[in-house]
Every structure is written in structure tokens, then in C-alpha cells.
C-alpha positions in Angstrom: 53.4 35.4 -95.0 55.1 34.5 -91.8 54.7 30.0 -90.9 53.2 31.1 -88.2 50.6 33.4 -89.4 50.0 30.5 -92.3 49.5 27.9 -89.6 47.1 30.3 -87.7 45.4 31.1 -90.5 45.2 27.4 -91.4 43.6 26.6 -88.3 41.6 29.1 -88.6 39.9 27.8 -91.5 39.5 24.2 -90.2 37.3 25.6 -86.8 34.9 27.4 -89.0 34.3 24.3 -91.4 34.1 21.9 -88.2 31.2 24.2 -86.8 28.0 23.0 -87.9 26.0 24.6 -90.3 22.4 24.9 -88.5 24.1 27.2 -86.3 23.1 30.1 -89.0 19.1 30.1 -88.2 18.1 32.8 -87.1 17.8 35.1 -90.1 16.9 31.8 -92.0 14.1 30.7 -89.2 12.6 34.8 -89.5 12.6 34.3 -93.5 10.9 30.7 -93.3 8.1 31.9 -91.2 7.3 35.2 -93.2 7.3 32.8 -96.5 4.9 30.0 -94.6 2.8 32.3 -93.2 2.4 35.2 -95.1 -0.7 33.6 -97.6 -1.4 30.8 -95.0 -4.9 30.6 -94.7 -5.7 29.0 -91.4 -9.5 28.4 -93.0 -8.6 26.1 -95.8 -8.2 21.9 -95.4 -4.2 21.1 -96.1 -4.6 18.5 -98.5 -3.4 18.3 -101.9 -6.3 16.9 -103.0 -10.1 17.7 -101.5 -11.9 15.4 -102.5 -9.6 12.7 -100.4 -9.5 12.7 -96.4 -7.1 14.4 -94.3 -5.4 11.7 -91.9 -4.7 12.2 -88.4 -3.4 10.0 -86.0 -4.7 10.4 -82.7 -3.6 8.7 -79.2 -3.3 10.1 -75.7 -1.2 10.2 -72.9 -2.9 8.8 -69.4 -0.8 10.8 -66.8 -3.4 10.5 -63.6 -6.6 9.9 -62.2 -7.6 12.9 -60.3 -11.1 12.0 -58.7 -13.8 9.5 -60.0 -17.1 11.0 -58.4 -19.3 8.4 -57.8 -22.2 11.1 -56.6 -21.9 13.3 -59.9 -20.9 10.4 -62.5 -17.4 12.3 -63.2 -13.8 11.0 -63.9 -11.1 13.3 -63.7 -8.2 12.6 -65.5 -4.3 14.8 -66.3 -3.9 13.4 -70.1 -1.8 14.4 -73.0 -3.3 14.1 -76.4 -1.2 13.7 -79.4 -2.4 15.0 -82.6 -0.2 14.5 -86.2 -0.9 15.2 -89.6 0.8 16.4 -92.6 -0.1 20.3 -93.8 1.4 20.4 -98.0 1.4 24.3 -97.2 4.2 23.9 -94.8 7.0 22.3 -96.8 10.6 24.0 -97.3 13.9 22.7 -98.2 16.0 23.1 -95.1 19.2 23.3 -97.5 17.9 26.6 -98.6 17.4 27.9 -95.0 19.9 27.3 -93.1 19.6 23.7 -92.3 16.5 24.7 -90.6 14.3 21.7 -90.0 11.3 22.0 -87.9 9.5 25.2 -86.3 7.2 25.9 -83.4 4.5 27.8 -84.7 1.2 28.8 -82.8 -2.0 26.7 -83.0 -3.6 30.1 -83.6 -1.7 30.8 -87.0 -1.8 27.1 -89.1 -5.0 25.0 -89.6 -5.5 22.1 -86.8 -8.4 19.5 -86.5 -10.6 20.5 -83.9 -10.8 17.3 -82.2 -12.6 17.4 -78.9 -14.0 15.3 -75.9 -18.1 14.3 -76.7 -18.6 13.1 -73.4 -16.9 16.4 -71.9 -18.3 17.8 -68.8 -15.6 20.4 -68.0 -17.0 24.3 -67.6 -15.4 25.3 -70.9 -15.9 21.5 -72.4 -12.2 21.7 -73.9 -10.3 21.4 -71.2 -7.1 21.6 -73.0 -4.2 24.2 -73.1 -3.1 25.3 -76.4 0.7 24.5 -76.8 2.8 25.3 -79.9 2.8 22.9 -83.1 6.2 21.5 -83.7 6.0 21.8 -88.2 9.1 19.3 -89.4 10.1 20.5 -93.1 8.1 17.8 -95.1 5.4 19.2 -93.5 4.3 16.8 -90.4 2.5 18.5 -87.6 3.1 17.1 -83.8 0.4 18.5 -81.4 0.3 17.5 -78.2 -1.8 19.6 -75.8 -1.7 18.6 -72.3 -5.1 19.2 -70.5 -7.4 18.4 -67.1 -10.3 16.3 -68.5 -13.8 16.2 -66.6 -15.4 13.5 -68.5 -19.0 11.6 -67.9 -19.0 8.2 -66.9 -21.7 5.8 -66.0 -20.4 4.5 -62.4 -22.1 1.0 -61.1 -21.5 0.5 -57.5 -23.2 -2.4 -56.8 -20.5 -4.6 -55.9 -18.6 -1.6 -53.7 -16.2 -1.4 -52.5 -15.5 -4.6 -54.7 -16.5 -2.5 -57.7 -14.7 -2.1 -61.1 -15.6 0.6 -63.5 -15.2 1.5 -66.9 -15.0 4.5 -68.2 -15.5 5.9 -71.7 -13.9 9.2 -73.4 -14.9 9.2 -77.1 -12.8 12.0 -78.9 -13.8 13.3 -82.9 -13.8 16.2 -85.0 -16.8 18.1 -84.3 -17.3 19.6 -87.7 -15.3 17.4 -90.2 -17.0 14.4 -91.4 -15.5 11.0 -91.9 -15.2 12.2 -96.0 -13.0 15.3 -94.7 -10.7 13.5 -91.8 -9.7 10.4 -91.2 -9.3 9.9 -87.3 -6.7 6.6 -87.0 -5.0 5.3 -83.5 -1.7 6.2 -83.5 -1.3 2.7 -81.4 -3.2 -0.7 -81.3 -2.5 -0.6 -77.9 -4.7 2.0 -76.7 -3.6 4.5 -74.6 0.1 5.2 -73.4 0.6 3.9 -69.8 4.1 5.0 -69.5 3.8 7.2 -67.5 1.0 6.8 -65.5 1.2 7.8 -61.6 0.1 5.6 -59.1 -3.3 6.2 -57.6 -4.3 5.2 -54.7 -7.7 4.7 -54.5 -8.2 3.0 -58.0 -6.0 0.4 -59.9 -5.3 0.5 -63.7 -6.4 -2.0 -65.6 -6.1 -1.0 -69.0 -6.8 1.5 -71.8 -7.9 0.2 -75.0 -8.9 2.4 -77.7 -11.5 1.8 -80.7 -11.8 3.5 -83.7 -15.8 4.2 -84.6 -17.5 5.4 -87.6 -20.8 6.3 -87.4 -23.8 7.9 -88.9 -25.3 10.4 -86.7 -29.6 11.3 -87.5 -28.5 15.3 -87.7 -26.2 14.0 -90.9 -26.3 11.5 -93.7 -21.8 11.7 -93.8 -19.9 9.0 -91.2 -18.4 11.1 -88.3 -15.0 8.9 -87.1 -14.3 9.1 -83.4 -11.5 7.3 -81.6 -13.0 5.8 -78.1 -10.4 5.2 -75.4 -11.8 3.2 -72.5 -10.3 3.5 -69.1 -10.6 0.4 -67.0 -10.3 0.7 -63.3 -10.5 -1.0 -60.2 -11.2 0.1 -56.7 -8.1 -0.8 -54.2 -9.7 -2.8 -51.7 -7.5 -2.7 -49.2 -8.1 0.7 -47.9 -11.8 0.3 -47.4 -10.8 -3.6 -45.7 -9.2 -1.6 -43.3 -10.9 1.6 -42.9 -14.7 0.3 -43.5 -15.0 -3.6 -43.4 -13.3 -4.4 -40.5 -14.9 -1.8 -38.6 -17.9 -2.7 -39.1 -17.2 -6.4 -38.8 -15.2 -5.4 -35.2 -18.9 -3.0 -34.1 -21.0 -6.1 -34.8 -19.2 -8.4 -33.0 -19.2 -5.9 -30.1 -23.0 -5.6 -30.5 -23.4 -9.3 -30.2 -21.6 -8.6 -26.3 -24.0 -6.6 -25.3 -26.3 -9.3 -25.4 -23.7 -11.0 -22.2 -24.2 -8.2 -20.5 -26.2 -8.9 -17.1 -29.6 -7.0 -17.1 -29.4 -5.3 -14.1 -26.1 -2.8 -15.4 -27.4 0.2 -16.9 -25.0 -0.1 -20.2 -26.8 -2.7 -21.5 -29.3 0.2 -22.9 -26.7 2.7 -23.4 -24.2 0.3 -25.4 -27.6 -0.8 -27.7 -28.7 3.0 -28.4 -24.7 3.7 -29.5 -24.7 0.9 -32.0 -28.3 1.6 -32.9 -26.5 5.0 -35.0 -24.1 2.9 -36.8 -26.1 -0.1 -38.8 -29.9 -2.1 -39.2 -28.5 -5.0 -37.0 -27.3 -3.2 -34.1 -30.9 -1.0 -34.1 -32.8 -4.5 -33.8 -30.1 -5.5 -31.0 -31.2 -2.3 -29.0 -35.5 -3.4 -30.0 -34.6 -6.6 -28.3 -32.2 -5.4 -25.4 -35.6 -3.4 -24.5 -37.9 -6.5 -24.6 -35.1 -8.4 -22.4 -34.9 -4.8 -20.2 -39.0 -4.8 -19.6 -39.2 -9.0 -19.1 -36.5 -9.0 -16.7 -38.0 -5.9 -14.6 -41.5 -6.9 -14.5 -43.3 -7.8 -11.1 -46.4 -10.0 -10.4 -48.4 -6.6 -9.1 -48.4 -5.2 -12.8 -47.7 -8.5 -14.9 -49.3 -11.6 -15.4 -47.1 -14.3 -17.1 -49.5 -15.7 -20.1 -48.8 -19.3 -20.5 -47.6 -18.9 -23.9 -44.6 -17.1 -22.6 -44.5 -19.8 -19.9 -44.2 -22.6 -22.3 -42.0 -20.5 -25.3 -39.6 -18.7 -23.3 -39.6 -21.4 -19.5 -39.9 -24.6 -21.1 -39.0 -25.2 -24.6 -36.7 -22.4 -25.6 -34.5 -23.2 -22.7 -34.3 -26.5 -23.8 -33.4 -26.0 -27.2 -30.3 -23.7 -26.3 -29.4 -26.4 -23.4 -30.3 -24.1 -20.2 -31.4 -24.8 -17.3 -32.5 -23.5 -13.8 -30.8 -23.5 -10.1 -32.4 -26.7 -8.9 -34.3 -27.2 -11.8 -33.3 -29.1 -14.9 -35.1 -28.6 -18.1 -35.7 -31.9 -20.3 -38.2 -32.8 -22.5 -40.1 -35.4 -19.8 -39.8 -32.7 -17.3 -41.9 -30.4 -19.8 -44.4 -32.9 -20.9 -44.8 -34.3 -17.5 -45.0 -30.1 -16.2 -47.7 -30.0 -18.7 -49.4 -33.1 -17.6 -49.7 -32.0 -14.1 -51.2 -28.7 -14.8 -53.7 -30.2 -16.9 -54.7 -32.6 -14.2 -54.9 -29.8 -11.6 -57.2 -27.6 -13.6 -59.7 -30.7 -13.8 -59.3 -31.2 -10.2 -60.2 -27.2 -9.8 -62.9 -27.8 -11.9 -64.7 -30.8 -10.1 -64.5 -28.9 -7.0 -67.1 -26.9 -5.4 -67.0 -23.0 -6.0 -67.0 -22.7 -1.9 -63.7 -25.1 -2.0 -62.0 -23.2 -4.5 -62.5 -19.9 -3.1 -61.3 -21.4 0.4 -59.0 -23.4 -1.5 -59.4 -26.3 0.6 -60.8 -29.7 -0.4 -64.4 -31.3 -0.9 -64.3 -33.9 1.6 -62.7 -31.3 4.8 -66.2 -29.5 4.4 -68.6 -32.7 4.3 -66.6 -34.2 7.2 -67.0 -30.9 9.3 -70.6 -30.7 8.0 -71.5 -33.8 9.1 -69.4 -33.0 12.6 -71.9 -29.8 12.6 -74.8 -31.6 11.7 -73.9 -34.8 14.8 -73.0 -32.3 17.4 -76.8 -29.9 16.8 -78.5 -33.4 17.3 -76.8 -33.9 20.1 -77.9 -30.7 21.5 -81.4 -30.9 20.6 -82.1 -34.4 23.0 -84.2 -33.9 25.7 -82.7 -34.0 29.3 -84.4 -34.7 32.5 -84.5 -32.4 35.1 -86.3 -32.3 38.7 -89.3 -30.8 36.9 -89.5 -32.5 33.9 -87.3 -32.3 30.4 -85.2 -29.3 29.2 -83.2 -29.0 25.8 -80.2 -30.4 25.9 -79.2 -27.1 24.2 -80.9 -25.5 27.1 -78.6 -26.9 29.6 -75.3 -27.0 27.8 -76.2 -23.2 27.3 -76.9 -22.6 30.9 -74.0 -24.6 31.9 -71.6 -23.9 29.2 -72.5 -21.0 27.0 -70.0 -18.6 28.3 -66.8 -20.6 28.6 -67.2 -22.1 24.9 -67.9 -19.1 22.9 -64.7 -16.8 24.3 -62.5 -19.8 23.4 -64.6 -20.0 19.7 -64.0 -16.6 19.3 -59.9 -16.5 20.2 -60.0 -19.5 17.8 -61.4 -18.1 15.2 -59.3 -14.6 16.1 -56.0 -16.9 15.5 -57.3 -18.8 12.6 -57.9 -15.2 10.5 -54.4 -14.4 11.6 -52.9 -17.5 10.6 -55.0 -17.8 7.3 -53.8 -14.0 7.1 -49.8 -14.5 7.6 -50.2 -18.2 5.5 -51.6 -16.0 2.8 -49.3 -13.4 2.6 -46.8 -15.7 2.6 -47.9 -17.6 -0.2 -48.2 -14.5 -2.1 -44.9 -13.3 -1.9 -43.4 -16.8 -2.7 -45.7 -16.8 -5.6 -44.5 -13.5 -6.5 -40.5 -14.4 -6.0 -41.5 -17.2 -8.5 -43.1 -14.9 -10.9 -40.7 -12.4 -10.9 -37.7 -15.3 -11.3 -39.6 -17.0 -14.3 -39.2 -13.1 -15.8 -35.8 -13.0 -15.1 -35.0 -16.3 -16.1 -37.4 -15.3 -19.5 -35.2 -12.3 -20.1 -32.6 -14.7 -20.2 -33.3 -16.7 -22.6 -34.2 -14.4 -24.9 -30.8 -12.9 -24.8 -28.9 -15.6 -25.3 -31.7 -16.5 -28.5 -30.4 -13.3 -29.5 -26.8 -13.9 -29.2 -26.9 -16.9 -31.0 -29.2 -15.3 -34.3 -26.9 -12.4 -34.3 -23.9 -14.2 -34.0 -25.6 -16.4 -37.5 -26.4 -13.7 -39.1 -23.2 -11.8 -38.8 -21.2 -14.7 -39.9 -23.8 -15.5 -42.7 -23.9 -11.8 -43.8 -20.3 -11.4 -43.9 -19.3 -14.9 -45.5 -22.0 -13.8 -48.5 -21.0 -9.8 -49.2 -17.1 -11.5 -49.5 -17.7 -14.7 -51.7 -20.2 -12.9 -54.2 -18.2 -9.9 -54.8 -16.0 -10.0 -58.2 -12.5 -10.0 -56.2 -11.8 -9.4 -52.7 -8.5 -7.2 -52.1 -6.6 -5.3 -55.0 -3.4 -3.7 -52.9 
């Protein structure tokens, strides 16, 4: 042999010992699965001994939170569950097979636990999809089934949008007792949260998990289940924006329409609006109406009652500091207001029914009775005449009877006329008044209003914030 066909041949030898010796699996791989699997017996427990507990550790993978439906007491989760035991029928040497060390086999062809959701609410209740088993060569089985999760969870919103929740999904065997498999956390910490995304309606707290054991009434054997609680909390900041300042922003434009002068016909309009959006703005829009109806009233259909006199002209005004054109409310101007009506209804009363209804005073009619009474004596005196005495009437009638009574009666014509145009006037200053102390009424009751609503919005407000749990989670 040619040096040159030694040194190929040399170098020859050295590439095929450098290349690795797993690269000779597929014959192998066929062979190791026909021995494995040809008596498997997908039925039977793989454990060396039956009358001790299969282990299998059991944890879970928290990818994302879906939806939490508040209305249907859902949570809907992405998770990846992660499933390992150790089957003694699987074992090979991987020397004898071509450096073969692990296999993906079917869940359908070896035994698995048939670990599921209790608290499941999905359609199909296992709402996983069935992914290969990775088998190593001493027998350890890696299952890890990814899967969309509709689980049932108890949702308390009393403190919404301030709300957290907590939310249980308890996973066991559902036909192995306690004395048959051994459920075990794979991790003290709960759940794996590395590689959770984001949501954005509800923050993460934190996943614990709990192994239970526990003796159902169907069975007298322990059934193990591994609980994994999902702690969330609501992001606050959205519904800050989108819902609390809102409605802060439409009361606080409700509490305007109560500056809104009477007489514009949005004062209505802007109350009905509001009256669709919250209980506060409705009883706005009650009261708008009461302010509407006082400040329209007139004395031909309304009589003032003189508790509304006193409540809404007198002491209400005084209490919110307003006051009148020309007329300045105080407490001595109210008492001594009071005082003087109660000294004109007992002058009223002492009077004559004759002098009330002619609203003039007692002592006018005596002094022009006693005028009367002087001037029919006077008449009544005999006067001398060529033939003897006449009346005095007689003659003053004979003499004077015409003259007087045309001028009585154009006095009397101009006295109906001036007690006529007097009264008239009087009653449209009286009504003015009346309709003014509406007005002025209406008033006051809106800015009574203003200042409740303005309380209770504030009040309101300041209390839903400082008893919730926590105010914004970004």
C-alpha cells in the first residue's frame, strides 16, 4: 500500500470513531419499542410492588388568564400540567440499543394517572390535549399536556372594582385512591410563574399549591388531590379611568344644573339625561321639578301656606346666608316679621265684620255714624214759615233736593271707581309679591340642593375610596 492510500485510509478510520455512537438509532429505536410494547399492558399499575403507592409529582404551568366571568362564576386559564412518574416496565439498557436514551411514546399505548380538574366546568370536563410521553431509559415518564381550563370559582364582588379574588383548581386521580397513588407537588412553591403573560384586567398575586388527603362519604380509602390557588387582583386603573371618574365628572355636572336659572328650558332636559345614568341624578331631576312648579306658580291658582312662608322665605334663607333685593334676611327681621303678623291678625280680629270686609277702621264708621246721625237731627227741626212750621227736611228738600243728590250720586260714581282702580291695584301688587316669594322659594330650594348634593357627593366618594381594600393596582 501506497503512503498515501495508508494516510487516507488512516483518516479514514479516525472520522468514523469521532462520530458519535447514538447516531445508529433507528433500527435500535424500532427494536426498543416492539420489545416495550409488545406485552405492555396499558391496564396494569407500574409498580414493582402493589401493595405500595405509585408516586407522582404533579405541578402546573400558569401561561394566562383568559376571562374570569363574574356573571357565570368561571376562570379561564392556558396552563401546562406536568405529570412524572417512574413505569419499571419501561427500562432498557441504552448500551444495548444504540445509545438510545429516551422515547416519545403515545399516552394511548403506556399506563398514565388519570389526573383531572374536580372543579372542571369545560364541555368535555378535561380540557387537555394529549401530547406524547417522553419515557427516559430508567424508566421516568415526563407528561406534560398543555390545555384551556374552564374552572368554577366562587367570585365576591363586593369591594368592585377594588376586588381581589381567589380562585381554586383542585386536581386528583379520579379512580386511584390515596393507597394506589401518591399525588406530591413537584415544587413548594406552587405553581410556575415563569412564564406567565401579562393580563390586563387582573394582576397576579400568587399561586400556592396544597397537597390534601381526604376521605370522601362514597369511600372509606384517602383520595390525594393537589389544590393550586390562583390569587388575583383586579387592575384598578382602567375602571379609575373608564368608570370612576366618569361618574365622579356626571355628578359634579348634575350638581350645575342646580345653577342653572329656572326660566331656561335645560334645566329639565339636563335633570331627565342624568336621571338614566345613577339614583342621585334621578332625585336631582324630583327636585329640579319641585323648583320648576314653585318658581312658575301664580297667586290665581296658588296660595302660599305660611309654612312655606316661614321654611323656604325666612329661615332657610337665612341659614344658607341669602337675602332679597331691598330686603335683608336676619334673625330680628324674622322674629320681628312674625311679631307683626301676629299683632295684625289680633287687630283683624277685634274689628267689626263690616270693617274687615270694607277693610277700613272701627272708629271711620262711628265718626261718620255719628256725622249721619247729627246731620238727620238737623233735618228733622222745625222751621217757621208764613203759615206756621214745616220740617226742616221739608224745606231743605224743596230747596235743595235736586242739586245735592246729582252731586251724591257722581260722588259715589267716582268713589266705586276709585275703590275699583285702588283695588285692582292692590291686587296685582299683591300678586307681583306672591309670585316673587315663589320665585325667590324656588331659589332657595336650589341652592339647598346644591349644597346636599354637593355633601353627598363628596361624602359618598371619600367613603367607597377609603373602605375599599386598595385603591389603584396599575
Amino acid at each position: 500500500m501506497s503512503p498515501a492510500a495508508a494516510a487516507s485510509s488512516l483518516l479514514l478510520l479516525l472520522l468514523l470513531l469521532a462520530l458519535p455512537r447514538g447516531s445508529e438509532q433507528g433500527p435500535h429505536e424500532k427494536k426498543l419499542l416492539n420489545r416495550l410494547l409488545g406485552a405492555y399492558n396499558t391496564l396494569e399499575r407500574p409498580v414493582a410492588n402493589e401493595s405500595e403507592p405509585l408516586e407522582v409529582k404533579f405541578g402546573l404551568t400558569l401561561q394566562q388568564i383568559i376571562d374570569v366571568d363574574e356573571k357565570n362564576q368561571l376562570l379561564i386559564t392556558n396552563i401546562w400540567l406536568t405529570l412524572e412518574w417512574v413505569d419499571y416496565n419501561l427500562r432498557w439498557n441504552e448500551s444495548e440499543y444504540g445509545g438510545v436514551k429516551d422515547l416519545r411514546i403515545t399516552p394511548n399505548k403506556i399506563w398514565r394517572p388519570d389526573i383531572l380538574m374536580y372543579n372542571s366546568a369545560d364541555e368535555g370536563f378535561d380540557g387537555t390535549y394529549h401530547t406524547n410521553v417522553v419515557v427516559r431509559h430508567n424508566g421516568s415518564c415526563l407528561y406534560v399536556p398543555p390545555g384551556i381550563f374552564k374552572s368554577t370559582c366562587k367570585i365576591d364582588i363586593t369591594w368592585f372594582p377594588f376586588d381581589d379574588q381567589h380562585c381554586d383548581m383542585k386536581f386528583g386521580s379520579w379512580t386511584y385512591d390515596g393507597n394506589q397513588l401518591d399525588l406530591v407537588l413537584n415544587s413548594e412553591e406552587g405553581g410556575d410563574l415563569s412564564d406567565f403573560i401579562t393580563n390586563g384586567e387582573w394582576y397576579l398575586i400568587g399561586m400556592p399549591g396544597k397537597k390534601n388527603t381526604i376521605v370522601y362519604q362514597c369511600c372509606p380509602e384517602p383520595y390525594v388531590d393537589v389544590t393550586f390557588t390562583i390569587q388575583i387582583r383586579r387592575r384598578t386603573l382602567y375602571y379609575f379611568f373608564n368608570l370612576i371618574v366618569p361618574c365622579v365628572l356626571i355628578s359634579s355636572m348634575a350638581l350645575l344644573g342646580f345653577t342653572l336659572p329656572p326660566d331656561s328650558g335645560e334645566k329639565l332636559t339636563l335633570g331627565t339625561y342624568f336621571n338614566c345614568i345613577m339614583f342621585m341624578v334621578a332625585s336631582s331631576v324630583v327636585l329640579t321639578v319641585v323648583v320648576l312648579n314653585y318658581h312658575h306658580r301664580t297667586a290665581d291658582i296658588h296660595e302660599m301656606p305660611q309654612w312655606i312662608k316661614s321654611v323656604f322665605l325666612q329661615w332657610l334663607p337665612w341659614i344658607l346666608g341669602m337675602s332679597r333685593p331691598g330686603k335683608k334676611i336676619t334673625r330680628k327681621t324674622i322674629l320681628m316679621s312674625n311679631r307683626m303678623k301676629e299683632l295684625e291678625l289680633k287687630e283683624r280680629s277685634s274689628k267689626s265684620l263690616l270693617a274687615n270686609v270694607l277693610d277700613i277702621d272701627d272708629d271711620f264708621r262711628h265718626h261718620a255714624a255719628a256725622a249721619a246721625a247729627a246731620t238727620l237731627a238737623a233735618n228733622s227741626a222745625p222751621a217757621p214759615t208764613g203759615g206756621g212750621y214745616l220740617p226742616r227736611a221739608a224745606t231743605a228738600a224743596t230747596l235743595d233736593d235736586a242739586p245735592c243728590s246729582s252731586a251724591q250720586r257722581e260722588l259715589q260714581a267716582i268713589l266705586r271707581e276709585l275703590q275699583f282702580i285702588t283695588g285692582r291695584m292692590r291686587k296685582a301688587d299683591e300678586e307681583a309679591e306672591l309670585i316673587s316669594d315663589w320665585k325667590f322659594a324656588a331659589m332657595v330650594v336650589d341652592r339647598f340642593c346644591l349644597i346636599i348634593f354637593t355633601l353627598f357627593t363628596i361624602i359618598a366618594t371619600v367613603a367607597v375610596l377609603l373602605s375599599a381594600p386598595h385603591i389603584i393596582v396599575q
